[in-house]
VMD Tcl script that draws the C-alpha trace (Angstrom):
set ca {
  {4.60 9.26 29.88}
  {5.75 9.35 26.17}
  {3.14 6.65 24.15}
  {5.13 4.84 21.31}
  {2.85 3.69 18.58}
  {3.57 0.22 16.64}
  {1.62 -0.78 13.77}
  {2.18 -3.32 11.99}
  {1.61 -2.54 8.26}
  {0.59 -5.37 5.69}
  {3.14 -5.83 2.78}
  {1.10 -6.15 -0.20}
  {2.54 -7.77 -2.95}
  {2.55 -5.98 -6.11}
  {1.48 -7.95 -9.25}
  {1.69 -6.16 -12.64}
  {2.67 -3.29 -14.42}
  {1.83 0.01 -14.58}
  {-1.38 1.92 -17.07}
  {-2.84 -0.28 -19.87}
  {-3.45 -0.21 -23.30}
  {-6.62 -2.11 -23.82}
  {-9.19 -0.11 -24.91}
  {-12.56 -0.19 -22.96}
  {-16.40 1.25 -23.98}
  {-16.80 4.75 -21.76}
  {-19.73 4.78 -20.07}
  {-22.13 6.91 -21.57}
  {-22.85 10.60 -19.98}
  {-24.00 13.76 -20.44}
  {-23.69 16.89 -17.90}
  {-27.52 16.58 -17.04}
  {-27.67 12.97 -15.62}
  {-25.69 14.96 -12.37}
  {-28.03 16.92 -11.86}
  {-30.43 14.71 -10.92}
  {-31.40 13.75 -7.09}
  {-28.87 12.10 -4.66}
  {-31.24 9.57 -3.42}
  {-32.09 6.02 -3.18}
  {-30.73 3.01 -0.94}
  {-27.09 2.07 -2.09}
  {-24.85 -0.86 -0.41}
  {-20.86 -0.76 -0.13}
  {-19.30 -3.93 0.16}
  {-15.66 -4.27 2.05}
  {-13.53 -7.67 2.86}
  {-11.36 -5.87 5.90}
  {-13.57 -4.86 9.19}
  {-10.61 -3.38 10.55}
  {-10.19 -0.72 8.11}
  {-13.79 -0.17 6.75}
  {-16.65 -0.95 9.25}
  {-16.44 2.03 11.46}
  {-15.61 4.62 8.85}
  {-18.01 3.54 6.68}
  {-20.51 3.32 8.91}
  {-19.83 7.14 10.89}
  {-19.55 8.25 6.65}
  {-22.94 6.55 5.52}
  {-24.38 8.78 8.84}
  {-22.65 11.54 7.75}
  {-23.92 11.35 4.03}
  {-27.65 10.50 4.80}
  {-27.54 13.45 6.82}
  {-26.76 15.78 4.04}
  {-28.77 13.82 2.00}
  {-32.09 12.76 3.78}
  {-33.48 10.86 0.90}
  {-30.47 8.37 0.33}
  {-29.53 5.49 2.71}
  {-26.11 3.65 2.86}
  {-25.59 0.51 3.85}
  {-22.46 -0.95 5.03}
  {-21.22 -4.42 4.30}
  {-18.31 -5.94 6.10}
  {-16.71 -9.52 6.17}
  {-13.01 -10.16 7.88}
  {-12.95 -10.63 11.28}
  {-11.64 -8.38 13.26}
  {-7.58 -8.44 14.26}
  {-6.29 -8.80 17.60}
  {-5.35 -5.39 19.49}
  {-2.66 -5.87 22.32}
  {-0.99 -3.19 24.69}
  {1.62 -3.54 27.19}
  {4.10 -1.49 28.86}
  {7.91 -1.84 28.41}
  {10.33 0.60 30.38}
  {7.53 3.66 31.03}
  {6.30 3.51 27.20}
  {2.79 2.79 25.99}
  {2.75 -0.01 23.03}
  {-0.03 -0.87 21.46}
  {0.47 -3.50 18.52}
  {-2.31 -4.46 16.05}
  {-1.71 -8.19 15.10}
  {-2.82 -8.14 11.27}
  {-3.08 -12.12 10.83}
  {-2.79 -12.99 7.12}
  {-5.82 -14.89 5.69}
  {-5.43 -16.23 2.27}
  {-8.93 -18.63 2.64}
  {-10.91 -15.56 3.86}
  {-9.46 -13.23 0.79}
  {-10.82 -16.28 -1.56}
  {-13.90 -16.88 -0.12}
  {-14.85 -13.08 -0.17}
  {-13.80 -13.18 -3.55}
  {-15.66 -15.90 -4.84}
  {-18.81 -14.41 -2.75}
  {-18.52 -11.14 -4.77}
  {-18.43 -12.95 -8.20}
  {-21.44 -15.04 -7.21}
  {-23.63 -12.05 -6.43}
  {-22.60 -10.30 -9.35}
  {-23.53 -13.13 -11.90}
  {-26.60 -13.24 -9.82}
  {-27.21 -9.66 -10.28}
  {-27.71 -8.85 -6.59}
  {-24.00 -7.33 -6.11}
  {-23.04 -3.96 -4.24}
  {-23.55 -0.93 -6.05}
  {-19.93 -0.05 -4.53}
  {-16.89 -2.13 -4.01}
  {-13.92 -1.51 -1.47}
  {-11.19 -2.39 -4.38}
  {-8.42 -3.56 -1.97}
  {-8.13 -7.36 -2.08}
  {-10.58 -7.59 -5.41}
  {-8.87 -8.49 -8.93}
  {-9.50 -5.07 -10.96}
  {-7.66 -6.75 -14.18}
  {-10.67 -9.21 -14.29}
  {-13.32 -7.03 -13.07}
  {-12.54 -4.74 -15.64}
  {-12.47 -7.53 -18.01}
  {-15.75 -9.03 -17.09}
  {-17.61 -5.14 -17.69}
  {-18.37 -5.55 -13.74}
  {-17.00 -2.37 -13.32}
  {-18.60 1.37 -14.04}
  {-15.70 3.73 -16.07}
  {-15.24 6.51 -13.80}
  {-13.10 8.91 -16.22}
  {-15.92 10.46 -17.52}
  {-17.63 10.64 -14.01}
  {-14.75 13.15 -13.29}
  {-14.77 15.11 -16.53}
  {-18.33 15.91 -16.83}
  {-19.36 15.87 -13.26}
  {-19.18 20.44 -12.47}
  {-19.09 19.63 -8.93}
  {-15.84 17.42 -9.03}
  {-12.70 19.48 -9.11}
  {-9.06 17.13 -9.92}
  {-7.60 20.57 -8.68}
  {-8.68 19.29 -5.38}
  {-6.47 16.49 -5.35}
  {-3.20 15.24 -6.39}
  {-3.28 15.63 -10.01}
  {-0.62 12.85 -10.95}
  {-2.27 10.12 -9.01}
  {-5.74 10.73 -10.39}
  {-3.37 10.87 -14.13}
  {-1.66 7.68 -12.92}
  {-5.18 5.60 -12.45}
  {-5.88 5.05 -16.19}
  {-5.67 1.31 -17.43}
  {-7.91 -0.31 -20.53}
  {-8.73 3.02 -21.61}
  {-10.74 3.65 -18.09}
  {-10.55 4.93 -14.34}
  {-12.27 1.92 -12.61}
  {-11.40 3.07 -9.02}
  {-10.79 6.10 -7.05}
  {-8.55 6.12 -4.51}
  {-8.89 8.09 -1.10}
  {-5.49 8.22 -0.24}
  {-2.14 6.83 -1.97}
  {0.93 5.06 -0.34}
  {4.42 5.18 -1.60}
  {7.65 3.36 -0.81}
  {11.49 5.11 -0.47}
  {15.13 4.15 0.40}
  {16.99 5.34 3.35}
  {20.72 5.26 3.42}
  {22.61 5.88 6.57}
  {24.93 8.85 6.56}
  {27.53 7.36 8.82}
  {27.77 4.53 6.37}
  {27.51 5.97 3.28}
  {30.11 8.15 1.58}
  {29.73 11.66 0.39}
  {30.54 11.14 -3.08}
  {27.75 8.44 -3.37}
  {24.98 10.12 -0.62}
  {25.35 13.48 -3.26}
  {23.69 10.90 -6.41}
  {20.05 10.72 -3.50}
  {17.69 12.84 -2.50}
  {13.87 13.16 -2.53}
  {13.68 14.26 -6.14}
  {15.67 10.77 -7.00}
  {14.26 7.29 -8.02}
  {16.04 3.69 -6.89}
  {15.53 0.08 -7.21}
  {16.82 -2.68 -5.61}
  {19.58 -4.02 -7.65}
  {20.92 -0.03 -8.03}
  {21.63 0.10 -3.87}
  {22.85 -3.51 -4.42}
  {25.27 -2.15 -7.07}
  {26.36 0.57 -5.02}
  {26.57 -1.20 -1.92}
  {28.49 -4.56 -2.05}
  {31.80 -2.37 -3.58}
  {31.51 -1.06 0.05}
  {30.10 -3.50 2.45}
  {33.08 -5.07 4.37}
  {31.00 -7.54 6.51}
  {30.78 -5.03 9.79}
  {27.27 -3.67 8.53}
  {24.54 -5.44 6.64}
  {23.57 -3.80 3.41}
  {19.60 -4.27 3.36}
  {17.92 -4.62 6.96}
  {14.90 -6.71 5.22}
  {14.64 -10.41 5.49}
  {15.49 -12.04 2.38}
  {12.02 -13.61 2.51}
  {8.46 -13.63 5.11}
  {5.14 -14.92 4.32}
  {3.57 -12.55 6.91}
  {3.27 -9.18 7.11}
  {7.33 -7.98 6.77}
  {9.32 -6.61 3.84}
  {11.88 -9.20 2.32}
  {14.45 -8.64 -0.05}
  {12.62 -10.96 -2.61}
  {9.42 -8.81 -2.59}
  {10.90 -5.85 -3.32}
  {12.62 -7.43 -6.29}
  {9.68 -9.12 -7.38}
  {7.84 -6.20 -7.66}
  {10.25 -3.75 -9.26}
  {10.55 -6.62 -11.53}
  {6.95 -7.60 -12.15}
  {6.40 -7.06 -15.53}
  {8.78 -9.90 -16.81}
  {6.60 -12.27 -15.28}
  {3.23 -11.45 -15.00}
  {0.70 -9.34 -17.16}
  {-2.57 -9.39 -15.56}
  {-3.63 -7.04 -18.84}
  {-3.23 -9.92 -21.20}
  {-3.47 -12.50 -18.44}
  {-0.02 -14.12 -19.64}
  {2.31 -15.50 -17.03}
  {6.34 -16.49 -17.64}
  {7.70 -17.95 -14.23}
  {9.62 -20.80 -15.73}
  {11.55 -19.23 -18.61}
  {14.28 -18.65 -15.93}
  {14.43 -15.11 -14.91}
  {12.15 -16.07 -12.05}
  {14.81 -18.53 -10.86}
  {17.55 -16.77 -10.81}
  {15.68 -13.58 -8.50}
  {15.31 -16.51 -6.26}
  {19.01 -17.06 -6.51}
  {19.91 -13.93 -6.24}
  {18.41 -13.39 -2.81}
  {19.75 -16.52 -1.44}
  {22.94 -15.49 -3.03}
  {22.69 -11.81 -0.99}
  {22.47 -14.25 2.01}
  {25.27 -16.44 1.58}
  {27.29 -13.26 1.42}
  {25.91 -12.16 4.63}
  {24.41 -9.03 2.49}
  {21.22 -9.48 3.98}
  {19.53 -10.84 7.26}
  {17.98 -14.31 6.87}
  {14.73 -15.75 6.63}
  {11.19 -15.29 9.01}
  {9.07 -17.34 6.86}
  {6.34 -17.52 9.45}
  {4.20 -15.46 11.18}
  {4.50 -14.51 14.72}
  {2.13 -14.26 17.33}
  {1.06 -11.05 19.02}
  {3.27 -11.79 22.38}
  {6.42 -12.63 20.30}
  {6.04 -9.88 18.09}
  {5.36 -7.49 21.38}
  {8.86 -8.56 22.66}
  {10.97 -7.97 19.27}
  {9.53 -4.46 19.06}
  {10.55 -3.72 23.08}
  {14.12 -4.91 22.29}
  {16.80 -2.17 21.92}
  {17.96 -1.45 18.49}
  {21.38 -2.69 18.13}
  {22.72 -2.28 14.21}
  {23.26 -0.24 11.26}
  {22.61 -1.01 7.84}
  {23.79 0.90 4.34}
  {19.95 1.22 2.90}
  {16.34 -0.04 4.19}
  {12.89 0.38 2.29}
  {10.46 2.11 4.30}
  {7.22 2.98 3.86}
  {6.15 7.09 3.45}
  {5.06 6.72 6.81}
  {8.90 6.36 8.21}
  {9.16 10.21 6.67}
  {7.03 11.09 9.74}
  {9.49 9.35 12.27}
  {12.87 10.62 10.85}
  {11.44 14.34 10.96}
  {10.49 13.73 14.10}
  {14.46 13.44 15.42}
  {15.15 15.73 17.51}
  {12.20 17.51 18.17}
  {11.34 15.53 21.15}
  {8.48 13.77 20.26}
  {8.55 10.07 18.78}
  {6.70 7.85 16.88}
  {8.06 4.87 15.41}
  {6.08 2.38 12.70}
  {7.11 -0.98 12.44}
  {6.58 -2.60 9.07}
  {9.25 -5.48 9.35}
  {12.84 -6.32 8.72}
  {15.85 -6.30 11.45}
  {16.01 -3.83 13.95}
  {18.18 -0.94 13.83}
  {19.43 2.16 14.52}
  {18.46 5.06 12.40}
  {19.38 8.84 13.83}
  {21.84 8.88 10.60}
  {18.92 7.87 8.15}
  {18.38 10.25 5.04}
  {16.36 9.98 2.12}
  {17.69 8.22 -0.88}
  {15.04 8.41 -3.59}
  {11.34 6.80 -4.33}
  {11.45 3.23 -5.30}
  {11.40 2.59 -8.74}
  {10.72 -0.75 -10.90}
  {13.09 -1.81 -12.93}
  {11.80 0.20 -16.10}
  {11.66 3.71 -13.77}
  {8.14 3.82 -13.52}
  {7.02 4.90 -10.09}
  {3.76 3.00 -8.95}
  {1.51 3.87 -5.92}
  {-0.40 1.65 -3.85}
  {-3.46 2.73 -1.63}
  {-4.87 1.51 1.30}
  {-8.83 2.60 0.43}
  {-10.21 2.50 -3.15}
  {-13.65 2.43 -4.37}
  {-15.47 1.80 -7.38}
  {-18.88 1.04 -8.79}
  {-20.67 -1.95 -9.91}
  {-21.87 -1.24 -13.24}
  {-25.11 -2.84 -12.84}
  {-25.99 -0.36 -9.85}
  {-29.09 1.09 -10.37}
  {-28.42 3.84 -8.58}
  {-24.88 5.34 -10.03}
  {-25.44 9.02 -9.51}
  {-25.45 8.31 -5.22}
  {-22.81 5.67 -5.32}
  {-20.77 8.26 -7.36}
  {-21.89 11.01 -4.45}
  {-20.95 8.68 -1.59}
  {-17.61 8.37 -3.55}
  {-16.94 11.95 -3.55}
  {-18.06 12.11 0.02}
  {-15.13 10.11 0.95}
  {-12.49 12.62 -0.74}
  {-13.57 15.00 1.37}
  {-10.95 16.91 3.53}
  {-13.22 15.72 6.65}
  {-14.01 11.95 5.71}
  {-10.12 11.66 4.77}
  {-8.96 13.21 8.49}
  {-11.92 11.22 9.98}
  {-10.37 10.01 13.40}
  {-12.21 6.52 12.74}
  {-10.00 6.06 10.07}
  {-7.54 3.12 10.32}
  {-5.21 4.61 7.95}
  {-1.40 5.67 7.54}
  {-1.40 7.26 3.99}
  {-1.59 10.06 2.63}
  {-4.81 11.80 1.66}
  {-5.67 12.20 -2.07}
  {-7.43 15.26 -1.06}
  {-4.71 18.48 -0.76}
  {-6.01 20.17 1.83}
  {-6.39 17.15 3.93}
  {-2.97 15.97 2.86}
  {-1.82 18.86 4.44}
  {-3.43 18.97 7.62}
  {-2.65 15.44 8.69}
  {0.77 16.59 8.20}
  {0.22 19.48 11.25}
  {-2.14 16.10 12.60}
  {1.07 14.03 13.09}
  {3.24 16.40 14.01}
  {1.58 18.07 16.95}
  {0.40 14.47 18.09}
  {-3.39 14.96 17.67}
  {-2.99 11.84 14.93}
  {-2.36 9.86 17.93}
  {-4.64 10.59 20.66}
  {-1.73 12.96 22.24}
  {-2.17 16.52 21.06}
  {0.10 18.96 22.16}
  {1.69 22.55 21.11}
  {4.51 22.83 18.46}
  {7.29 25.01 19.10}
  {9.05 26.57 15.92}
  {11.87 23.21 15.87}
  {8.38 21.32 15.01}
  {6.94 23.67 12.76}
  {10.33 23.37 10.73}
  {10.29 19.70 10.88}
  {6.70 19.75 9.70}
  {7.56 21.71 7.22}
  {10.45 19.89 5.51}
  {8.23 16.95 5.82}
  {5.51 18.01 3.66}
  {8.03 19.49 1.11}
  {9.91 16.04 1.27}
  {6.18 13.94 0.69}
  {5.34 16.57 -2.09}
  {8.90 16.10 -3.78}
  {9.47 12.23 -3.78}
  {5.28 12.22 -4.95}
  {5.95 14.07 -7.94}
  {7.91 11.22 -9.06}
  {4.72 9.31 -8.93}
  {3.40 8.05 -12.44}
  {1.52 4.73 -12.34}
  {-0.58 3.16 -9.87}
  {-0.74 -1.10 -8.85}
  {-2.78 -3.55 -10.21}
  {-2.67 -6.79 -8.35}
  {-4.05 -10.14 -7.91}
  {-4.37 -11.35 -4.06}
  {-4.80 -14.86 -5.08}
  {-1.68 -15.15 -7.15}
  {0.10 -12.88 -4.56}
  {-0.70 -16.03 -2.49}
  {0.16 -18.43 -4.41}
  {3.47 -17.45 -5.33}
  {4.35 -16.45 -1.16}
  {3.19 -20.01 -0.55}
  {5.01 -21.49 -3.04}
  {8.67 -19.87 -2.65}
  {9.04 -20.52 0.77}
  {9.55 -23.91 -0.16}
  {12.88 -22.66 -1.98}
  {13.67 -20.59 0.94}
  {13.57 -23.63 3.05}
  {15.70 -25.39 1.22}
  {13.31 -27.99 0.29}
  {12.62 -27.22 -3.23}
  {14.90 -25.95 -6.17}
  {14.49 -22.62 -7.96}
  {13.67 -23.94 -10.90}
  {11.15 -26.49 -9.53}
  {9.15 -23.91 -7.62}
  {9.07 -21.59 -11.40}
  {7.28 -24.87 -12.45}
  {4.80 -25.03 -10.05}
  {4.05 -21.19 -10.37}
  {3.94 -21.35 -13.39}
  {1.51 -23.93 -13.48}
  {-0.90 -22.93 -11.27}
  {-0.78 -19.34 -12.20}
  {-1.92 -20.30 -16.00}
  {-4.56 -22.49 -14.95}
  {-5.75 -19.81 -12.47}
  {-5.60 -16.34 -15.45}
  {-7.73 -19.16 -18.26}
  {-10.32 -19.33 -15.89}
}
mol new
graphics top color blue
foreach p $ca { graphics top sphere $p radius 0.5 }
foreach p [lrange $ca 0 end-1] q [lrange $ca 1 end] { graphics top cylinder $p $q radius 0.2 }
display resetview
């Protein structure tokens, strides 16, 4: 029995642009304070249960036995998501409902900035939902770049070098990520002709409005160009969001805390995509999320269509290697379904300017009123480890910061062992593997900024352009509101 894996991947919605030119006090350090002893109680503080709790927890064991002295303890708040299987035609699904929860994100939010101000906070943060522009603001947060410079026993060979490059912003590295996520285009060979398929490949960049540029001159109504929605409030890719965040920085800088949704360039995105859906460019709207039954059913359904391009995540590299070797594994992250034996690799997704951001899915930093820095800093470099970054507790599908581990969940995936189905590659697999890891390498090396965000405006503006998207409000009227709320919400 073949055991098809569905996960449903959060769209995060990226809010600013890349590096930063504020400058920021370095923490002061000298080669001595490491050597000092890894000991001491420390507490690490997480919003998602799903993705923390049990690797945290099977790390902070880990750690305290290497260190006997120091103890870690683990603080989680989310509930946990709902976890369905079925069976449809002889294949295993199992489907991990990720229900969206704006409230919780705020509440854990406000939480943290109440026990900071209090001065009973974590000594280390999970960084994913937490606003790093105003932490780093505020002094909450320890500078880690000279952490890595001075520290002898931290090695940036180790890693990948441009991501660790990429993380500077106000003169600082406030976070260090364990693993990095990436977005690229896929075109469809049967669609697509030579003389425009020979402009992509892994070494390439792309945004949005290039495809669209390249693909309405050919799109004849048969085949959709985009298979995203042009807009969802829950976890799918739209059309708009991958606009809005290769176009970012004309809106929003979370670095100077200045917002410009109403000066029109805001409004006409929005038109832009309900433009690309008059012209039947584009699917239409989901602009609500769908329970774990419905969402079961959509994934069982046969593929039926073809489109020119589709965004997918650098986990879909792992699935179109896979063709043909006779093993399958398919991720689900939204959009239409379709068919995609003909998909190749167009390019990285750029923003509009070419910069290439990453996202990650596990980043931690330090409070700066720990009082025990040297074995939050430890615990940190625990977690790079090739062995905490293949831990099988992890809840994870990017790629590992650390090389060698980066590598070996490659072999991982590929042999099934990622999965709970291990098995022996032939040579065909070993090949596949292989031009997998050379393609992740490739479109990485385009890699030269990482994401800032801001859940609570990322919430604010999903909640407010649906409005436009339902036809109740006009572009320009939902710019206002934005605009609005978002420069009462960056004077607080």
């Amino acid at each position: 029995m073949k055991k098809i894996y569905f996960i449903l991947l959060t769209v995060v919605l990226i809010l600013t642009g890349c590096g930063g030119k504020r400058a920021s006090q370095m923490s002061e350090l000298t080669p001595e304070f490491f050597s000092g002893g890894i000991t001491g109680e420390i507490t690490v503080s997480a919003y998602d249960s799903m993705a923390y709790k049990s690797y945290l927890e099977e790390a902070a064991r880990a750690f305290e036995e290497q260190y006997p002295g120091a103890k870690v303890k683990i603080e989680t708040f989310s509930a946990m998501p709902e976890i369905r299987t079925g069976e449809q035609g002889g294949n295993q699904m199992i489907l991990v409902q990720m229900q969206d929860d704006p409230q919780g994100r705020t509440d854990y939010i406000s939480r943290i900035n109440t026990n900071i101000m209090s001065g009973e906070g974590a000594d280390i943060y999970a960084m994913d939902i937490l606003p790093i522009h105003k932490f780093t603001e505020s002094g909450t947060l320890e500078n880690l770049k000279p952490y890595m410079s001075l520290d002898p026993n931290f090695n940036k060979a180790e890693y990948r070098q441009n991501i660790l490059d990429a993380l500077n912003y106000r003169n600082g590295v406030w976070f260090i990520p364990m693993d990095y996520t990436f977005n690229y285009f896929a075109y469809d060979a049967s669609l697509v002709p030579p003389q425009i398929a020979s402009g992509f490949g892994a070494d390439k960049t792309w945004n949005t409005d290039e495809l669209f540029k390249l693909g309405i001159p050919m799109y004849n109504g048969t085949y959709k160009l985009f298979s995203a929605y042009n807009f969802s409030r829950g976890p799918s890719n739209s059309i708009f969001k991958q606009l809005l965040n290769e176009n970012i920085q004309s809106f929003l800088n979370l670095e100077t805390s200045r917002a410009d949704f109403s000066g029109g360039g805001f409004s006409s995105l929005l038109s832009s995509v309900k433009h690309y859906t008059e012209q039947g460019y584009i699917p239409g709207a989901v602009t609500g999320q769908q329970d774990a039954g419905q969402m079961m059913r959509i994934t069982s359904e046969a593929v039926t269509d073809r489109f020119f391009f589709k965004l997918n995540s650098n986990t879909s590299l792992i699935s179109q290697f896979l063709r043909g070797t006779g093993r399958i594994m398919r991720v689900e992250g939204g959009g239409a379904r379709n068919i995609d034996d003909n998909d190749e690799i167009a390019g990285i997704q750029s923003r509009a300017d070419g910069s290439v951001p990453f996202e990650y899915t596990r980043g931690f930093a330090v409070n700066n009123q720990s009082k025990n820095k040297l074995t939050a800093w430890a615990f940190i470099k625990f977690l790079l480890t090739k062995e905490m970054q293949l831990s099988s507790t992890l809840v994870n599908m990017g790629l590992p910061v650390n090389n060698e581990a980066r590598a070996e969940k490659a072999e991982l995936a590929f042999s099934g062992a990622l999965y709970g189905r291990p098995g022996e590659m032939n040579d065909q697999m070993r090949q596949a593997m292989e031009r997998y890891k050379a393609a992740v390498e490739k479109l990485s090396d385009n890699i030269d900024c990482f994401t800032v965000q801001d859940t609570v405006i990322n919430d604010m503006i999903s909640n407010e352009v649906r409005y436009f998207f339902t036809d109740n409000r006009a572009a320009g009227d939902v710019a206002g509101v934005i605009q609005n709320k978002a420069d009462l919400y960056l004077s607080e």
